[in-house]
Every structure is written in C-alpha cells, then in structure tokens.
SESEPA-913458 format. One record per residue (C-alpha): residue in one letter; chain; residue number from 1; x, y, z. Coordinates in Angstrom, 1 decimal, always signed. Layout:
BEGIN
[r 'A','A',NUM,[X,Y,Z]]
...
This chain:
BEGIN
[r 'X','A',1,[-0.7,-20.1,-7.0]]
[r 'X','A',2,[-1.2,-23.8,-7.6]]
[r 'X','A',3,[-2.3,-26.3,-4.1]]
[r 'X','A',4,[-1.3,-29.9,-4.5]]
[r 'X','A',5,[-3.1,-31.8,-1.2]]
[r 'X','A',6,[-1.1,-35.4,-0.9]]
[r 'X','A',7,[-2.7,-38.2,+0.1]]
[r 'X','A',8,[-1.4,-41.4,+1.5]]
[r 'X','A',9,[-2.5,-42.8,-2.0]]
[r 'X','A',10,[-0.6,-40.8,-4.6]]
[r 'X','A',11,[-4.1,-41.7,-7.1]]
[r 'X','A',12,[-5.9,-39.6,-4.7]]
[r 'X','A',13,[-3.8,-36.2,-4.4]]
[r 'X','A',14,[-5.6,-33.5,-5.5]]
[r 'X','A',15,[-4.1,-29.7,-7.7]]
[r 'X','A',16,[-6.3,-26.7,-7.4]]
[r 'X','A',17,[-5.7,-23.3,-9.2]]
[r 'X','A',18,[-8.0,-21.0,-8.5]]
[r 'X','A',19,[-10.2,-23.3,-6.5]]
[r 'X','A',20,[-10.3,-25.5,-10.4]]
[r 'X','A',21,[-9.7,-28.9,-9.7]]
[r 'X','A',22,[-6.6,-29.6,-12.3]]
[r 'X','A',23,[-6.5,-33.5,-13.8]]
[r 'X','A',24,[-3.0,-35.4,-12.4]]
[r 'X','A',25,[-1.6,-37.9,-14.8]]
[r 'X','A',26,[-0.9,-41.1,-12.6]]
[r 'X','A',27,[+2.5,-40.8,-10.8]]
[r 'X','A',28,[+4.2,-40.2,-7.0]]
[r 'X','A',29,[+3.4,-36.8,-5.3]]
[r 'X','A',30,[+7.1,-35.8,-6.1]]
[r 'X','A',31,[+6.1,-36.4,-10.1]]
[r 'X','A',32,[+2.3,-34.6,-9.9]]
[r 'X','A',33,[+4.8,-31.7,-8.7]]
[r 'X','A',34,[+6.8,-31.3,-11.8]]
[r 'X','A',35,[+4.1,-31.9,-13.5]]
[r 'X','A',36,[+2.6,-29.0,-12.3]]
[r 'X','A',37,[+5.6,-26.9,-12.7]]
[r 'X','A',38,[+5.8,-28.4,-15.9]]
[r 'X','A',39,[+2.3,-27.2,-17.0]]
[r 'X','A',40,[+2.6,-23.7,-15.1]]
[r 'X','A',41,[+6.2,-22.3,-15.3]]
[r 'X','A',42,[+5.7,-19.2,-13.8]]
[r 'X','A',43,[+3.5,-20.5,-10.5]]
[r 'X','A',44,[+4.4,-21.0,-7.1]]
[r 'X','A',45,[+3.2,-24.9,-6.1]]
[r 'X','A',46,[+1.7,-25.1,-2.6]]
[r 'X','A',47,[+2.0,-28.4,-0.9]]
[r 'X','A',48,[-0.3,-29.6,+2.0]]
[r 'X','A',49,[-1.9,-32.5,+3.7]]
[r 'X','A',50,[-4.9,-30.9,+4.5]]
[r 'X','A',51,[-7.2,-28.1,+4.1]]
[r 'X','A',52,[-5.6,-25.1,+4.7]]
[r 'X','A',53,[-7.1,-21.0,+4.7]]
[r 'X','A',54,[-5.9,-18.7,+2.5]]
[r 'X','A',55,[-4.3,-16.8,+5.4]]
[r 'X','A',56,[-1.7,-20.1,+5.7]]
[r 'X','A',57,[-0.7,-19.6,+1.8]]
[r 'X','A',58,[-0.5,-15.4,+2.5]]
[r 'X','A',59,[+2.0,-16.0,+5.4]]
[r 'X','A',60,[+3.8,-18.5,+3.1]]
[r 'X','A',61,[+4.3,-16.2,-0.1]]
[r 'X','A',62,[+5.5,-13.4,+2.3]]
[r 'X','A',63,[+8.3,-14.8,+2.8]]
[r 'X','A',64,[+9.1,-15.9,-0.5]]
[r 'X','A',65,[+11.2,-13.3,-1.6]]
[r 'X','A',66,[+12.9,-15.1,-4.8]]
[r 'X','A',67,[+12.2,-17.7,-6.8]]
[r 'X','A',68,[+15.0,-20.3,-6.0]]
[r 'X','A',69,[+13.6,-20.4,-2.8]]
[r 'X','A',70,[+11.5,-23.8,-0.4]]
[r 'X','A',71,[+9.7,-23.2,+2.6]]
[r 'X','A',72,[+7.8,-25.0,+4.8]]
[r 'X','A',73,[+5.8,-25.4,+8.6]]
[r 'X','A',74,[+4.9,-28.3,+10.7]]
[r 'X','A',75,[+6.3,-31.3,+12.0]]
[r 'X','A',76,[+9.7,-32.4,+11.5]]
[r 'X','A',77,[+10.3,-35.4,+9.0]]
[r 'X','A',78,[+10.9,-38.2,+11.7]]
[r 'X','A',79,[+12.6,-40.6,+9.8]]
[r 'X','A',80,[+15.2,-38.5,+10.0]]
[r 'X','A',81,[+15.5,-36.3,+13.3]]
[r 'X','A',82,[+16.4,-39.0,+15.8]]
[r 'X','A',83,[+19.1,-40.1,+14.0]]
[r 'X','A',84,[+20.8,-37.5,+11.4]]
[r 'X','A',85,[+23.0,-35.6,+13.9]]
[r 'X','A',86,[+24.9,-39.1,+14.5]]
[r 'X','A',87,[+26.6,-37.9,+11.3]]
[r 'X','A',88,[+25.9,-34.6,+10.2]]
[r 'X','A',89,[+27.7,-31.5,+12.3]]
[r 'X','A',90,[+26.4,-29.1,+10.2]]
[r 'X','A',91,[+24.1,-26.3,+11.6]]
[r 'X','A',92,[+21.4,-27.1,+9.7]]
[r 'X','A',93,[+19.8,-29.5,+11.1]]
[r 'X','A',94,[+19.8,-27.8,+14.6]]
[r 'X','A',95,[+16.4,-26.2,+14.1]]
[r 'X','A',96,[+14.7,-24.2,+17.6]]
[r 'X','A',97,[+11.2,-25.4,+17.3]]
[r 'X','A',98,[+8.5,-22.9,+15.8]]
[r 'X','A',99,[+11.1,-20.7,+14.5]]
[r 'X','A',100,[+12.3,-19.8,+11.3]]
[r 'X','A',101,[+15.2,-21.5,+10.3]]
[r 'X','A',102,[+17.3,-22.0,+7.6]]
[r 'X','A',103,[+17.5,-25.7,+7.0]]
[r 'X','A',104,[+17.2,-28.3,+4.3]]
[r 'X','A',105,[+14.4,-30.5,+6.6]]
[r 'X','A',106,[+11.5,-29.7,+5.5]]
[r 'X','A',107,[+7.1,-30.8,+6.2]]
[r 'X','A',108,[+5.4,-32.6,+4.6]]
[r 'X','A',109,[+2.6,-30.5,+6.1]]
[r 'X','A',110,[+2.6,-27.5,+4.2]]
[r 'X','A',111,[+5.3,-25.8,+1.9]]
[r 'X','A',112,[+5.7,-23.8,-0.9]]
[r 'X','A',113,[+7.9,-24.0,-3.9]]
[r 'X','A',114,[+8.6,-22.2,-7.2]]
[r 'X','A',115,[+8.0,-23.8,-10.5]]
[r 'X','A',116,[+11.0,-22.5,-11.9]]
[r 'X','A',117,[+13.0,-24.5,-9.7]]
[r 'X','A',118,[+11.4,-27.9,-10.6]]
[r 'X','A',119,[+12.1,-26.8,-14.4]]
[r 'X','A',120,[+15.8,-27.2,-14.1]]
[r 'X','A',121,[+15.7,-29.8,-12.0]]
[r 'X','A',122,[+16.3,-33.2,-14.5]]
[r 'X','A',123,[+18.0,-35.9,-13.0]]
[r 'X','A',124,[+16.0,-36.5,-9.8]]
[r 'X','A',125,[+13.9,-39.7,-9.7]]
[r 'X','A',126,[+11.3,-40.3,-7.5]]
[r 'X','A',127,[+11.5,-43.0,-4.9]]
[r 'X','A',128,[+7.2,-42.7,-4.0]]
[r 'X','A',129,[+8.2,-42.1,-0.5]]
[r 'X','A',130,[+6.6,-38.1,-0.6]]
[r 'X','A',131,[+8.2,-36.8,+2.6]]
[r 'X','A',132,[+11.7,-39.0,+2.0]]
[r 'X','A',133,[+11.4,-37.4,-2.1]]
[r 'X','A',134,[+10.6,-33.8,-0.2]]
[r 'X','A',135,[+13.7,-34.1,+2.0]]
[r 'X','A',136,[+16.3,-35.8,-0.5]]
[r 'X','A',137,[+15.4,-33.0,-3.3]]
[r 'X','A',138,[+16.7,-30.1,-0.4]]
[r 'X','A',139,[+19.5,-32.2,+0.9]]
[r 'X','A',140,[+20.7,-32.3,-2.4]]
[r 'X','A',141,[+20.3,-29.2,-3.4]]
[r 'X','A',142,[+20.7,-26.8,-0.9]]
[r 'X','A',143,[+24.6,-26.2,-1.3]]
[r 'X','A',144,[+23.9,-25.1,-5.0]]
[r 'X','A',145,[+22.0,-22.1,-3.8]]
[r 'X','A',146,[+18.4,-23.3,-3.3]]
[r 'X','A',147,[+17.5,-21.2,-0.7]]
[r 'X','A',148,[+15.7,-23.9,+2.3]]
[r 'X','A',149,[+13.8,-22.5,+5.4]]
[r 'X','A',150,[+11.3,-24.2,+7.6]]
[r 'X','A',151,[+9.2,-23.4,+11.0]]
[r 'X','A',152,[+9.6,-27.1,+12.5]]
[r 'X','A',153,[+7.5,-28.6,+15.5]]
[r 'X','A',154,[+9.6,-32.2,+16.8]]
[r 'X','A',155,[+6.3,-33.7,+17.1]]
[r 'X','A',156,[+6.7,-38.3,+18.1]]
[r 'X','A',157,[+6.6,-39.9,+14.6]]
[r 'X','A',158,[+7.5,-43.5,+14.1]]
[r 'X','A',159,[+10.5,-43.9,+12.5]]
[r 'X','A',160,[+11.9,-46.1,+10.0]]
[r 'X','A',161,[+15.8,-47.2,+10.1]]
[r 'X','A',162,[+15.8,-48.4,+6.7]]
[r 'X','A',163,[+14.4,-45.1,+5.6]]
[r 'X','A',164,[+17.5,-42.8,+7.0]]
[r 'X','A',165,[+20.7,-45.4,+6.5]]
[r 'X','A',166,[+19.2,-45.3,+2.7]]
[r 'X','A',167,[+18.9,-41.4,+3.1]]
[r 'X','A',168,[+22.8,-41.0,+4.3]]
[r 'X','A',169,[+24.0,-43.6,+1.6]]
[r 'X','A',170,[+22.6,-41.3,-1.2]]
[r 'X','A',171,[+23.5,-38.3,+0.3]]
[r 'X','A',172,[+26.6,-38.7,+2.0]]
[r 'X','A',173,[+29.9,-41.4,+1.6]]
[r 'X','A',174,[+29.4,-44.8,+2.6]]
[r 'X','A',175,[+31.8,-45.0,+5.4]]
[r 'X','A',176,[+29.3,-42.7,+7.4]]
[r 'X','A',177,[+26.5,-45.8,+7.0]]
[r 'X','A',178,[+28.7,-47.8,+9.1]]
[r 'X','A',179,[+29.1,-45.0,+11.6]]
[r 'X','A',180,[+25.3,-44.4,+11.8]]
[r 'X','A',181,[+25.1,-48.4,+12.5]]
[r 'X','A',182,[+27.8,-48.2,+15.3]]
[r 'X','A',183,[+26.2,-45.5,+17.2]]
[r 'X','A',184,[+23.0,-47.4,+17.0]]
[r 'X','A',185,[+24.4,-50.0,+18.3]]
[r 'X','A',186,[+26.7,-48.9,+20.7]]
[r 'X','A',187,[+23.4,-45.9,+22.3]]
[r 'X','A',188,[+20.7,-46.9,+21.4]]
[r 'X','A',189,[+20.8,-50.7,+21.7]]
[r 'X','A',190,[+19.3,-51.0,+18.2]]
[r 'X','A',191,[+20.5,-53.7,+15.7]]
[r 'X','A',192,[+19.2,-52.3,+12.4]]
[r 'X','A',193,[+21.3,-55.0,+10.3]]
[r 'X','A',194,[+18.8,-55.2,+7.3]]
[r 'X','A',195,[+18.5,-51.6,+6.8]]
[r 'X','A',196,[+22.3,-51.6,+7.0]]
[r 'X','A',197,[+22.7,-54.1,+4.5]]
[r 'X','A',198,[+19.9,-52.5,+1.8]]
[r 'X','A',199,[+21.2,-48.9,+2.2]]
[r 'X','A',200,[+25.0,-50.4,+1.0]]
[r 'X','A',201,[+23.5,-50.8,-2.6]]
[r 'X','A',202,[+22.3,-47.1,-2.8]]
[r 'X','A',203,[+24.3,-44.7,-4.5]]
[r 'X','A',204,[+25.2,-41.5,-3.1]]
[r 'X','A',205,[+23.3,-38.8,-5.3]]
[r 'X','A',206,[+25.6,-36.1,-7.2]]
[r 'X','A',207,[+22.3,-34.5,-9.0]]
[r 'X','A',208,[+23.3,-30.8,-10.2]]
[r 'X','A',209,[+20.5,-27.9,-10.4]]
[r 'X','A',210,[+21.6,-24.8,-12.7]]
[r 'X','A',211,[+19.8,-22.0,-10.7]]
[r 'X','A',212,[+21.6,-19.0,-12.4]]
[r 'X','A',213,[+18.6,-18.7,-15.2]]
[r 'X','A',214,[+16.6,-18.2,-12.4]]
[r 'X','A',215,[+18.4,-16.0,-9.9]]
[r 'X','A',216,[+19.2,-13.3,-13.2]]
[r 'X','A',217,[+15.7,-13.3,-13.8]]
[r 'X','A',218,[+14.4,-11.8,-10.8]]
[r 'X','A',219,[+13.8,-8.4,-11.4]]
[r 'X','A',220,[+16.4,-5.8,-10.4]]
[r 'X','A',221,[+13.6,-3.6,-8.9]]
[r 'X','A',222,[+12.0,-6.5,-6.8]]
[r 'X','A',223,[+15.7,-7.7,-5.4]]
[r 'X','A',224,[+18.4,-4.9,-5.6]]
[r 'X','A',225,[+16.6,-1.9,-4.2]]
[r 'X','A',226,[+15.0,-3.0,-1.1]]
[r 'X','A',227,[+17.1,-3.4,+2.1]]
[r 'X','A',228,[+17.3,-3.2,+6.0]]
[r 'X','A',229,[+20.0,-2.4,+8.3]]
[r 'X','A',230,[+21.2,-3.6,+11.6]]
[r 'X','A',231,[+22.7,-1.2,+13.8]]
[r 'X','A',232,[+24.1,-2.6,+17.5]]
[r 'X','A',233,[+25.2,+0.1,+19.8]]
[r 'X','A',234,[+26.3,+0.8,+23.4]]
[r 'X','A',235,[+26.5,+4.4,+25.1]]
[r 'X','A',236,[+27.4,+6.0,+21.9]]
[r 'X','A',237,[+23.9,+8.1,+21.0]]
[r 'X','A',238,[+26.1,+11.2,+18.9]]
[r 'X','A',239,[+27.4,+8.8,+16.7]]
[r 'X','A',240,[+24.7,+6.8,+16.0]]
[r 'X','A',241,[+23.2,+10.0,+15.2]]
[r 'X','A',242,[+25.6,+10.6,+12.6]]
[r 'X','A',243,[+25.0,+7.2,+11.1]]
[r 'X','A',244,[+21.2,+8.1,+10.6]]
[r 'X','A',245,[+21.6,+11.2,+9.3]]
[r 'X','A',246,[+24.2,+10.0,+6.5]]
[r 'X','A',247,[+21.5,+7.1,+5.9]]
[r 'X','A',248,[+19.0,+9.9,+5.6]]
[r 'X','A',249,[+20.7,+11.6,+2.7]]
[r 'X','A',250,[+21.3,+8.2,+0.7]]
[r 'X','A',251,[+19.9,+8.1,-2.7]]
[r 'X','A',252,[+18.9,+4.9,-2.0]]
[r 'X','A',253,[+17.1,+4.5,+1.1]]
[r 'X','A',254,[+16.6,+1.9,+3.7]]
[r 'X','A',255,[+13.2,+0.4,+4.6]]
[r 'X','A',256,[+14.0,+0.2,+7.6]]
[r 'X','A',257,[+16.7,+0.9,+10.4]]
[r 'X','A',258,[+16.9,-1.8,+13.2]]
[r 'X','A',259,[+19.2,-0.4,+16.4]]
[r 'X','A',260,[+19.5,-2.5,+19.4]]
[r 'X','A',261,[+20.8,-0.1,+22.4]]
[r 'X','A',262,[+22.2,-2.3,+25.0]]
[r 'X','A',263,[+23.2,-1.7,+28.7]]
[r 'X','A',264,[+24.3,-4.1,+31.2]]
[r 'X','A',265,[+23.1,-1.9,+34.1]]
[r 'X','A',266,[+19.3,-3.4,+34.8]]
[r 'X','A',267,[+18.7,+0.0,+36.3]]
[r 'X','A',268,[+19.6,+2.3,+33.6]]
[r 'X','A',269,[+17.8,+3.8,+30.7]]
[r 'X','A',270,[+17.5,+4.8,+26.9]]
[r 'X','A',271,[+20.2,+7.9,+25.6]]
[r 'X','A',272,[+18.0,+7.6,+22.4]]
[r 'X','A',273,[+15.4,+10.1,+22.9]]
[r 'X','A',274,[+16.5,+11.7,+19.6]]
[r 'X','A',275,[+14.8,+9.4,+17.7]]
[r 'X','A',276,[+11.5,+10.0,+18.1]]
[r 'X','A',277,[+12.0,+13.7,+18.2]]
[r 'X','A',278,[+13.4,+14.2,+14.5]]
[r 'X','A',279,[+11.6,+13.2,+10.8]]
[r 'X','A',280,[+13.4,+10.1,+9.3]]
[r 'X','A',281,[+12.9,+8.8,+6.0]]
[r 'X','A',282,[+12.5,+5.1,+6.8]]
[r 'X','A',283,[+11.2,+3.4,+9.5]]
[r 'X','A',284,[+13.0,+3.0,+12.8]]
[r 'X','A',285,[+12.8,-0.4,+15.0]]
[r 'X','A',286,[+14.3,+0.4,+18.7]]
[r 'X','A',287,[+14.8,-2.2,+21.2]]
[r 'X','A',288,[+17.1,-1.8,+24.3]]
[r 'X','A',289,[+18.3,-4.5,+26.1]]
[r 'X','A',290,[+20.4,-5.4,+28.9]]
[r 'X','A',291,[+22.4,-7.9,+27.6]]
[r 'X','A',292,[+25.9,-6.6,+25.8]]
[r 'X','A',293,[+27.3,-8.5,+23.1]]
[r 'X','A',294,[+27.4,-7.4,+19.4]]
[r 'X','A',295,[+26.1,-11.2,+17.9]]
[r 'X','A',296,[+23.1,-11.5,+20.2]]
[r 'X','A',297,[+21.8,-8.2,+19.3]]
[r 'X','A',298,[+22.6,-8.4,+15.7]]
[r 'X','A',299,[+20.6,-12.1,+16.1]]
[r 'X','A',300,[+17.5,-9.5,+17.9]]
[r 'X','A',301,[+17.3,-7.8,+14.9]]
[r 'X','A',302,[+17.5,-9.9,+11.9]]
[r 'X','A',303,[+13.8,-11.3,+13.4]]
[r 'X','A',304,[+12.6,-8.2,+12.6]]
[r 'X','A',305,[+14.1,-7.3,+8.7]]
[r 'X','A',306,[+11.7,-8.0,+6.1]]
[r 'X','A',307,[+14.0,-6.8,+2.8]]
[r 'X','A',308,[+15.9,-9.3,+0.3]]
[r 'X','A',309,[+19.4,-7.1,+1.7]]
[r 'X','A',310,[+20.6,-6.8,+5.1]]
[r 'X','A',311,[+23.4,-4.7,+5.8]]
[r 'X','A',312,[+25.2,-4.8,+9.2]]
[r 'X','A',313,[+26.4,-1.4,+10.4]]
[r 'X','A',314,[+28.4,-0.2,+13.4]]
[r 'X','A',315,[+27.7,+3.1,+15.5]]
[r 'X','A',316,[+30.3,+5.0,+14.0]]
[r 'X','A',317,[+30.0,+5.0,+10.0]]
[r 'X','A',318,[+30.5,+7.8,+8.0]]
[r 'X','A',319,[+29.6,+7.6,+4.8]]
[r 'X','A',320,[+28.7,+9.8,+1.6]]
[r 'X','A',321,[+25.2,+9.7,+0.2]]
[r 'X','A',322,[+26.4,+7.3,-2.4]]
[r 'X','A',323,[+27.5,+4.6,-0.6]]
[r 'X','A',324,[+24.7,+2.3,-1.0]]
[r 'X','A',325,[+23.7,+3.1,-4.9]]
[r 'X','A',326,[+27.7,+2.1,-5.9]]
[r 'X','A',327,[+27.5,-0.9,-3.4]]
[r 'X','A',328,[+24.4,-2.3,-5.6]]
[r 'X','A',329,[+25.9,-0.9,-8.8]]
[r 'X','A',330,[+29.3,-3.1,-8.1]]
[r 'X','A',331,[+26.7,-5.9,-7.3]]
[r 'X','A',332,[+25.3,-5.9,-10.6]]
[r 'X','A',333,[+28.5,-5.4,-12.1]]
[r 'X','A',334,[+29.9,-8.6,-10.4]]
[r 'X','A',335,[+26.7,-10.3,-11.7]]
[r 'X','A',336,[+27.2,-9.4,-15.2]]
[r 'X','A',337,[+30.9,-10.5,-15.4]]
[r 'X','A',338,[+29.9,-14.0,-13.8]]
C-alpha cells in the first residue's frame, strides 16, 4: 500500500511505500495520485492529512472488498454540505454522521483508493483544489459503478459559494445554478452574484470510466464464493428451522447467517433456543428486538455482514442443496455473455 500525506502546498505532499519516501514530479495532489497509480498499477493509494497508525489503514483495507471501490473518514467536504441538497434529492448525500454510508462525498482526511481505478480514468483534469478534485472525480463517477462509501463527521468549515455553484455547473445542467442562486437568496439572505456569474462558463463534465477491465479481474474465488444472509422473522421458529437446515446442506456455504427475531410485546421472549443447541456450519448472528417491520430489521443486519454477497431470505424458504452454487454459476454466466 502506497500513503500520499497532502499538504496545503501541493510541493510539499509527501508518498511513502513501505515507510520509503517516493520522489513526486511537480503537480496538484489529484496529479501525484495518478502518478502513483501510474507508477504502481496493482497498489492501493492511501490519502491523508496527517500522520496516521497503521491500525487507521487496517480498518480501511477491510473494507475494501474490490478494486473499483473509494472510501473514506472524517469531516465532510464543506464547500459543499450547506448547500448541495438545495438541488440534489438524491439519497446520497443524506449521510448519519459516523456511519458508513454509501455516498459520493468524500474527506479529505483519510481515504483509500485503488490504482486500477486511476488507470482508466483519462479525461479528468485537475482543477488544484484537492478536496473540490477528490469530490468532482466521485460525483462523476459514481453512477458508472465506482463503488463510493464514507464515515462522515459535519464538522463547521468555512465555505466557499464560488466553490459549489462551479461544482453544480460541471456536474449538473445549468438551469439548476440559477436554482441554487434563488434559494440563496430567497433563505439564506446571501447574494453570491460573482460566484453565479463564474460558475455560467463551466461546463458540465460528461467524463466516462470503463471499469469492466477491472471488475472481470477480481478473482472468482475472492468475490463469487463468500456471502451472508439476512433472515427477518416473527413467531415462526419451525420454519426458520427449516431454512437453516437446507442452508446447512448447501454446497456452498454461508459465512454467516444474520436472523433478527422480532416481537412487539416488550414482555415477551426468544422461541429460538434451537439455535444454540444444534452444530451449524456457519456462524449465526441473533438479535431480537421489539420493533416489527421487515426493512428495519433487514437495515439491523446488514451492519453486521462482512461478505462481497448478501442474500435476503424470508422464514419460510425451501430450497435444494444447490440453490446457491447455480445462483453463482448463472452469475458468471451472465458475466460472460456481457
């Protein structure tokens, strides 16, 4: 793994492999990081602001389950958070602070991001701004498969309105500039007429990334073989049995099984005491609850999957033992044919 520590002063970042200092032609942040991927194809490239312990890059490559994948922790980019939900509906940009989420904002703090990616990337030109480059390069990209995820903190940054009406013009149609403008006005009191103006003469960005090269290469016994399932249930213990002994007897076997047992009643109890008394052949994650509704406790459980696959199960499932080895083989099928 390769560390690249920004500075204020791109002539000052720093690129470590192996604790060796590596030399940095001169260049933006955003360009000493294809550089590096240029120079190391096959690396992941930390980012980070600071001095960070090796524990911070551990938690950061367990989670980095495929290549074509961005992470990253700490404070949200400010130049943007104040104002992007003025025009952008989308649920990515509604974040719960200090929790994993799957968004295209991402820190400049600390992240993490595979050198493959950078590779196929051609057409993106650095503007010098690191966190406004870090943010435009996943805006962009995102809905062609990059796969985005930050741990955010909305920590008080000064904002600048020139810095998000040029980040909607390039990344969204004009019209919604003059929307952002109105809603300044007509809110927040703000009269941000030069940023206005200087954001009309940026282009939106239609930049396109080619990430099939990468996502065939991952290897099928790192990403097809490893899953979790989900299991909600309510009062029905016999056939959630069932269930877990057909799992039992797949040829391909879960990692681990996640049930949530709800009941409403606050008084009642667990009707799962079967499942510490037999031997299964993957782990078993119970949680009971007293909240009822399928979503939320399908939402309980996915914070606790760790495989590439989830599959979402009901409590009454039959199923022979091959059911999971032809629903990977049709996956790889469908691969092949695309």
């Amino acid at each position: 793994m390769i560390i690249l520590k920004s500075h204020i002063h791109p002539d000052f970042d720093k690129a470590y492999l192996n604790n060796n200092e590596l030399k940095l032609d001169a260049g933006t942040t955003f360009d000493h990081l294809k550089e590096l991927a240029r120079k190391f194809p096959q690396q992941w490239i930390g980012w980070t602001s600071i001095e960070r312990p090796v524990s911070d890059w551990n938690d950061l490559l367990n989670k980095a389950t495929v290549p074509y994948m961005v992470l990253s922790k700490g404070s949200a980019p400010g130049f943007l958070r104040d104002s992007i939900d003025y025009v952008d509906d989308t649920p990515f940009i509604n974040f719960k602070e200090d929790q994993w989420y799957p968004t295209w904002m991402m820190s400049d703090n600390i992240g993490l991001i595979h050198s493959s990616v950078l590779q196929q990337e051609t057409e993106f030109k650095s503007t010098g701004n690191w966190i406004y480059d870090l943010n435009l390069f996943t805006r962009i990209y995102q809905s062609q498969g990059l796969f985005c995820y930050s741990q955010l903190s909305r920590e008080r940054i000064q904002i600048s309105s020139s810095e998000v009406f040029s980040f909607i013009s390039q990344t969204k149609k004009k019209t919604w500039i003059f929307f952002l403008l109105l809603c300044q006005i007509c809110y927040e009191k703000k009269f941000p007429i030069l940023a206005f103006a200087k954001a009309l003469f940026k282009r939106q960005l239609n930049y396109t990334l080619r990430l099939e090269p990468i996502q065939y290469s991952v290897p099928e016994s790192d990403m097809e073989k490893r899953y979790d399932v989900i299991i909600p249930t309510m009062g029905r213990a016999s056939y959630l049995k069932d269930v877990l002994l057909d799992l039992d007897q797949q040829t391909i076997k879960p990692q681990q099984v996640i049930i949530i047992e709800q009941n409403g009643d606050h008084s009642s109890s667990s009707d799962l005491g079967f499942l510490n008394n037999e031997n299964w052949s993957f782990k078993i994650i119970h949680k009971f609850i007293h909240q009822t509704g399928a979503c939320n406790a399908r939402n309980i459980a996915i914070a606790h999957t760790r495989s590439p696959w989830v599959l979402l199960f009901d409590d009454d499932n039959r199923f022979d033992k091959n059911l999971i080895e032809r629903i990977f083989n049709s996956y790889l099928l469908l691969r092949q044919l695309c």
